[in-house]
C-alpha positions in Angstrom: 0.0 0.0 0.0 1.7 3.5 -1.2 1.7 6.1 1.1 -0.1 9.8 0.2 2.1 12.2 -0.4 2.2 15.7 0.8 1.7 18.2 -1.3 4.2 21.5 -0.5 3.9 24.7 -2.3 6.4 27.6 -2.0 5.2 31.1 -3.5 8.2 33.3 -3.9 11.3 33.7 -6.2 15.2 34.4 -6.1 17.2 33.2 -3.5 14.1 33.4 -0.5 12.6 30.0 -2.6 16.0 28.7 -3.4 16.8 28.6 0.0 13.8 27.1 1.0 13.5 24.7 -2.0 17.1 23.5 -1.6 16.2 22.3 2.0 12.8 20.7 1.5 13.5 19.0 -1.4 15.1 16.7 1.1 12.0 15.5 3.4 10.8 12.6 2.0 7.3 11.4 1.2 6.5 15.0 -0.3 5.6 16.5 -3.4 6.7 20.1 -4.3 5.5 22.8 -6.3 7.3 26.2 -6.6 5.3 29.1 -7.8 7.5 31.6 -9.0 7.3 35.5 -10.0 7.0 36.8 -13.2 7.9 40.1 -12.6 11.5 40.5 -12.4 12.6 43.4 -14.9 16.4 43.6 -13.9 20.3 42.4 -14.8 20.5 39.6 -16.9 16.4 39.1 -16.7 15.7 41.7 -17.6 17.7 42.3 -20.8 16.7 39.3 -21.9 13.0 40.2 -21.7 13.7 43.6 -23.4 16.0 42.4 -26.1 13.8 38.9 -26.7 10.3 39.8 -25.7 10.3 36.5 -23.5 9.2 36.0 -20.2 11.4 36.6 -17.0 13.8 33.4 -16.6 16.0 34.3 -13.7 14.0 33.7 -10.4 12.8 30.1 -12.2 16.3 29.2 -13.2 17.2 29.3 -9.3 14.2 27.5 -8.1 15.2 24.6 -10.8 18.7 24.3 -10.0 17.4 24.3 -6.4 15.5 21.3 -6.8 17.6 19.6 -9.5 19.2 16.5 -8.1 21.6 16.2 -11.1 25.6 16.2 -10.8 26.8 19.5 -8.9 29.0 20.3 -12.4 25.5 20.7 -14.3 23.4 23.0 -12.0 27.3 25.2 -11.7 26.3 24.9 -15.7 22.8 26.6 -15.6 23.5 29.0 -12.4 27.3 30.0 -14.6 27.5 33.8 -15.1 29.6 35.3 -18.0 32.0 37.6 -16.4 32.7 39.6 -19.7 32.5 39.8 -23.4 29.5 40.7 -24.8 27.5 38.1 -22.5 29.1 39.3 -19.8 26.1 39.4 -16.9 24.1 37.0 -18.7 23.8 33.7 -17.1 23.7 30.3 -18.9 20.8 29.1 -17.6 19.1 32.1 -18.4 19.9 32.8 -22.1 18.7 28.7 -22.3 15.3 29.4 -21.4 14.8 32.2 -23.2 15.8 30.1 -26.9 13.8 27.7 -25.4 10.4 29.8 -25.2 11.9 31.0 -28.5 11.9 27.2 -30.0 9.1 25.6 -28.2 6.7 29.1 -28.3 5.9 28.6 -25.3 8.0 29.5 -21.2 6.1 26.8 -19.8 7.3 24.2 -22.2 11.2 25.4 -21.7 10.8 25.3 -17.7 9.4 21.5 -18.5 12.1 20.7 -20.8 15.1 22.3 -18.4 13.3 20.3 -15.9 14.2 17.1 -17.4 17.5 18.0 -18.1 18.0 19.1 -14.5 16.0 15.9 -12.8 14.1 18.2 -11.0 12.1 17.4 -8.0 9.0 18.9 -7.7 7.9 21.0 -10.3 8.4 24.6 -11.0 5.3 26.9 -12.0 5.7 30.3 -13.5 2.9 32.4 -11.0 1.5 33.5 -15.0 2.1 33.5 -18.5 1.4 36.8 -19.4 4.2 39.5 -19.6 4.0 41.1 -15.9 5.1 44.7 -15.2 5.0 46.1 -11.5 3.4 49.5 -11.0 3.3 51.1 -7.8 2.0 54.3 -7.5 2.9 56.4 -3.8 0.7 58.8 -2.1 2.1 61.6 -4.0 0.6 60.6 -6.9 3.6 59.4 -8.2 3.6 56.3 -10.8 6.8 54.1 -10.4 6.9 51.8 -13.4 9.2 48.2 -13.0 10.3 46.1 -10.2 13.9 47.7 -10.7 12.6 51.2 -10.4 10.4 50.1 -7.0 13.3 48.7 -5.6 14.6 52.0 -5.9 12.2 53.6 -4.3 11.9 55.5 -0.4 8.3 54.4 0.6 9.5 55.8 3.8 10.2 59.2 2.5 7.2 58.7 -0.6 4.7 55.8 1.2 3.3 53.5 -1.1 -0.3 53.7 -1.8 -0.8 50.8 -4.2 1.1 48.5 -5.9 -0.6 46.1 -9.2 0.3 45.4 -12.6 0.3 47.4 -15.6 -2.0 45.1 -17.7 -4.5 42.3 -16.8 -2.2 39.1 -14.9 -3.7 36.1 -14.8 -2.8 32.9 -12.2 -1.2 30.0 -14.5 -3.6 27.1 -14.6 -1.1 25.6 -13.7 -0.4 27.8 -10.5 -4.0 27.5 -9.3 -4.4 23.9 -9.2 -0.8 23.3 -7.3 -2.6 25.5 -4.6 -6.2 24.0 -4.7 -4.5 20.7 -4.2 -1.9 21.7 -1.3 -1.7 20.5 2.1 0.9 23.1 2.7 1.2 26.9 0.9 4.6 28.4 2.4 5.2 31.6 1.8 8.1 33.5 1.7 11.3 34.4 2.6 12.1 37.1 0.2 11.9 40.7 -0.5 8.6 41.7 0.4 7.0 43.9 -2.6 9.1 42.5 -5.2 8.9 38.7 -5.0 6.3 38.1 -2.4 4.1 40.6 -3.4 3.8 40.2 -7.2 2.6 36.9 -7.0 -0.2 37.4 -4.5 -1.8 40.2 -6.4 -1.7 38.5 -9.4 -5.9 37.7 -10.6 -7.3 34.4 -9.3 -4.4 34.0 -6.2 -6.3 35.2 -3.3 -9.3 33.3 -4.7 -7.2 30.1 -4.6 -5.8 30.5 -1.3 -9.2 30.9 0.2 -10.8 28.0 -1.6 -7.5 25.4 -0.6 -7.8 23.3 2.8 -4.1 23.6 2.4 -2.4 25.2 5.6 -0.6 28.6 5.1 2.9 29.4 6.4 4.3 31.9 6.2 8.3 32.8 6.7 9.2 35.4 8.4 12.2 37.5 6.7 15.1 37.6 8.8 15.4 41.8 8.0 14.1 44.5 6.9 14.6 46.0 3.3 16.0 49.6 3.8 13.5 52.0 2.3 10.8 49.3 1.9 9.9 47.4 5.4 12.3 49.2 8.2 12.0 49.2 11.2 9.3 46.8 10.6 8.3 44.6 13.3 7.5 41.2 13.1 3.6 41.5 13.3 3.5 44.2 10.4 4.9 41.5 7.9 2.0 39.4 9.0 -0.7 42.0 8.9 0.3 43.1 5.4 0.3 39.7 4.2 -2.9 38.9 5.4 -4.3 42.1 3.8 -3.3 41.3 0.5 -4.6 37.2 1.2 -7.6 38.6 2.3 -7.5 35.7 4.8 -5.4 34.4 7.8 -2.0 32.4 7.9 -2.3 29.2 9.9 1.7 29.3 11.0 4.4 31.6 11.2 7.8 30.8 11.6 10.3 33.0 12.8 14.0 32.8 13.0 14.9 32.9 17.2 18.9 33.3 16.9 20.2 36.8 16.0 23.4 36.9 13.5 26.6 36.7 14.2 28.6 40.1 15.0 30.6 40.4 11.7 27.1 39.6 10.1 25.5 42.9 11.8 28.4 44.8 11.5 28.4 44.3 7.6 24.6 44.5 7.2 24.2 47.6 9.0 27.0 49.4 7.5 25.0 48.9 4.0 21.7 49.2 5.5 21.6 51.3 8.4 19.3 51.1 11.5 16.4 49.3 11.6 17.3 46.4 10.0 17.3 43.1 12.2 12.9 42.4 12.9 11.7 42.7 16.3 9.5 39.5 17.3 6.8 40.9 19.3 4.2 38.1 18.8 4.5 36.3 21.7 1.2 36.3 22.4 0.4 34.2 19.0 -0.5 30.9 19.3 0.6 30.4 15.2 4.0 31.5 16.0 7.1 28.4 15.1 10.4 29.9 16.6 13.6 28.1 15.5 17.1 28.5 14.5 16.7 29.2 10.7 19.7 31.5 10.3 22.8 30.7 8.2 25.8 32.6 9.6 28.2 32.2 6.1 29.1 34.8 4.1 27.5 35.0 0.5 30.3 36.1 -2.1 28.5 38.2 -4.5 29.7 38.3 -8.7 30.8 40.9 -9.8 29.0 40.3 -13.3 25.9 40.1 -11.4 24.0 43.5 -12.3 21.9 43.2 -9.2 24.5 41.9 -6.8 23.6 44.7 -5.0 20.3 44.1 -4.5 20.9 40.4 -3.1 20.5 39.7 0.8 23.9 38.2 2.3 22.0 37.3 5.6 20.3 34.5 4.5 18.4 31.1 6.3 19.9 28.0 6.3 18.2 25.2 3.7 18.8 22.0 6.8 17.7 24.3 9.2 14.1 25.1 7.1 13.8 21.5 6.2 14.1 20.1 9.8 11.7 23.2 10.6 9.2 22.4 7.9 9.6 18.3 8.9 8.3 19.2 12.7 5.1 20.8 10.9 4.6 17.6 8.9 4.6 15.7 11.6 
C-alpha cells in the first residue's frame, strides 16, 4: 500500500525560494511545487526580456537548479554567469530558457524541458504566463513603473499607496491547481514587494488560497529592506500579508537566533538602523520559533547587475527542512 504524499507549495522567487527549496526538497514522502514570480525586470532578466520579448527566466532558473538533483558540475552549468565579453552578466541558464520559449513558443514548455535535463524534484510553475510589469503608485501621486525602479524607491520618504500590474495578470492554470491541491502553501522568505508581493496580487491567487484546505505558512524574513519594510516589526509583515490574502495564515515561523557580530556589523554598515525584525508576537499561538539562520558569508559576482540588491543574511536550507519536517509531523 503507497503512502499519500504531501503536497508542499512555495510562493516566492530568487534566492528566498531557493533557500527554501534546496532544504525541502530533502524531506521525504512529499511532493513540491514552486510558484515563481514573473515580474522581475532587472540584470541579466531583464535584458533578456527587453532584447527577446520573453518571459522573466531568472527567479525560475534558481528555483530549478534548487531542486535539480543532477551532478553538482551541471546545475554550476545553468546558475554559470559570463564575467565579460558581450554576454558578460548573462547567465547560462538564463539565455537557455529564453531560446527555449523562443523554439518551443511557449516558457512553460522550456521550464518543462530544463526540468528534465536538471532531474528536477518537484515542479516549478511560473505564477503567469502573461508579460507582468509592476506598477506602484505612492501617495504623491507618483507612478513608479518596474520592479527595478520600485526597488529603488523610499516608501519611507514617498509611502506607497498601491502596488498592481500594468495590464490584466492572470494565475497559470497551472499555478491555481498546485494551490487547490496543497496541504501546505509556504510563503516566503524574500523581498517583500518585489517577489512576495507580485505573486499574490496576481488575478485568481487570493481566490485560490481561500478556496485550498491547504495550511498557510508563512516565513518570516530575517530583515528589513532599507526603504521598503524598516524598522518593521515582526507583526507588520504578517498584517500586510494577510491584507493582501484577504485571509489568515495558519503558521508563522520566525527565526529565534540573532546573526553573528561580523554579520550585523556588515549588514548595517550597507543598510543602516532598523534592520534586524523585532518579534513581538508572543502572544500568537501560530508562531514556530527556530534557528533558521545561516551565519556564512555569501560572495556576490561581480557580473551580477543586481548583486547589490541580493540579501547576504540568509536562512539556512537544513535548518528550514528540519523546521518544515516538525510541521509535517
Amino acid at each position: 500500500m503507497s503512502i499519500k504524499k504531501i503536497n508542499i507549495v512555495t510562493v516566492g522567487g530568487g534566492t528566498g525560494s531557493y533557500t527554501v527549496l534546496s532544504g525541502i526538497k530533502t524531506i521525504k514522502n512529499t511532493s513540491i511545487s514552486a510558484i515563481v514570480s514573473m515580474a522581475d525586470n532587472g540584470g541579466s532578466t531583464g535584458d533578456l526580456r527587453d532584447e527577446l520579448g520573453v518571459l522573466p527566466p531568472g527567479d525560475v532558473r534558481q528555483c530549478l537548479v534548487a531542486l535539480s538533483e543532477h551532478t553538482d558540475i551541471v546545475r554550476k552549468l545553468i546558475n554559470y554567469r559570463f564575467d565579460n565579453g558581450k554576454l558578460s552578466g548573462h547567465s547560462f541558464g538564463n539565455i537557455f530558457l529564453a531560446a527555449l520559449e523562443k523554439v518551443t513558443g511557449s516558457f512553460a514548455k522550456g521550464v518543462e524541458i530544463v526540468s528534465e535535463i536538471l532531474k528536477v524534484r518537484g515542479t516549478v510553475i511560473p505564477a503567469t504566463n502573461n508579460k507582468a510589469e509592476l506598477v506602484a503608485i505612492l501617495k504623491n501621486g507618483k507612478k513608479i513603473y518596474g520592479q527595478v525602479e520600485i526597488d529603488k524607491t523610499d516608501f519611507q520618504k514617498n509611502p506607497l499607496k498601491k502596488i498592481f500590474y500594468k495590464n490584466k495578470v492572470k494565475l497559470n492554470p497551472r499555478a491555481k491547481e498546485a494551490v487547490l491541491s496543497s496541504d501546505y502553501i509556504i510563503i516566503g522568505p524574500g523581498n517583500f514587494y518585489e517577489s512576495i508581493v507580485p505573486n499574490l496580487i496576481i488575478d485568481g491567487f487570493t481566490t485560490a488560497i481561500k478556496k485550498t484546505k491547504g495550511k498557510v505558512i508563512f516565513m518570516m524574513n530575517l530583515t528589513n529592506k532599507h526603504g521598503h519594510t524598516g524598522y518593521w516589526n515582526a507583526s507588520d509583515y504578517v498584517q500586510n500579508i494577510e491584507n493582501y490574502l484577504n485571509r489568515k495564515v495558519d503558521i508563522i515561523l520566525i527565526n529565534n537566533v540573532s546573526p553573528s557580530k561580523a554579520q550585523i556589523k556588515r549588514y548595517q554598515l550597507k543598510e543602516g538602523d532598523g534592520v534586524l525584525i523585532k518579534d513581538d508576537m508572543q502572544d500568537d499561538e501560530r508562531v514556530m520559533r527556530s534557528a533558521l539562520i545561516s551565519h556564512s558569508f555569501f560572495n556576490k559576482e561581480k557580473s551580477d547587475a543586481r548583486a547589490q540588491a541580493r540579501s547576504f543574511i540568509r536562512h539556512d536550507s537544513q535548518k528550514i527542512a528540519e523546521c518544515v519536517m516538525k510541521i509535517l509531523k
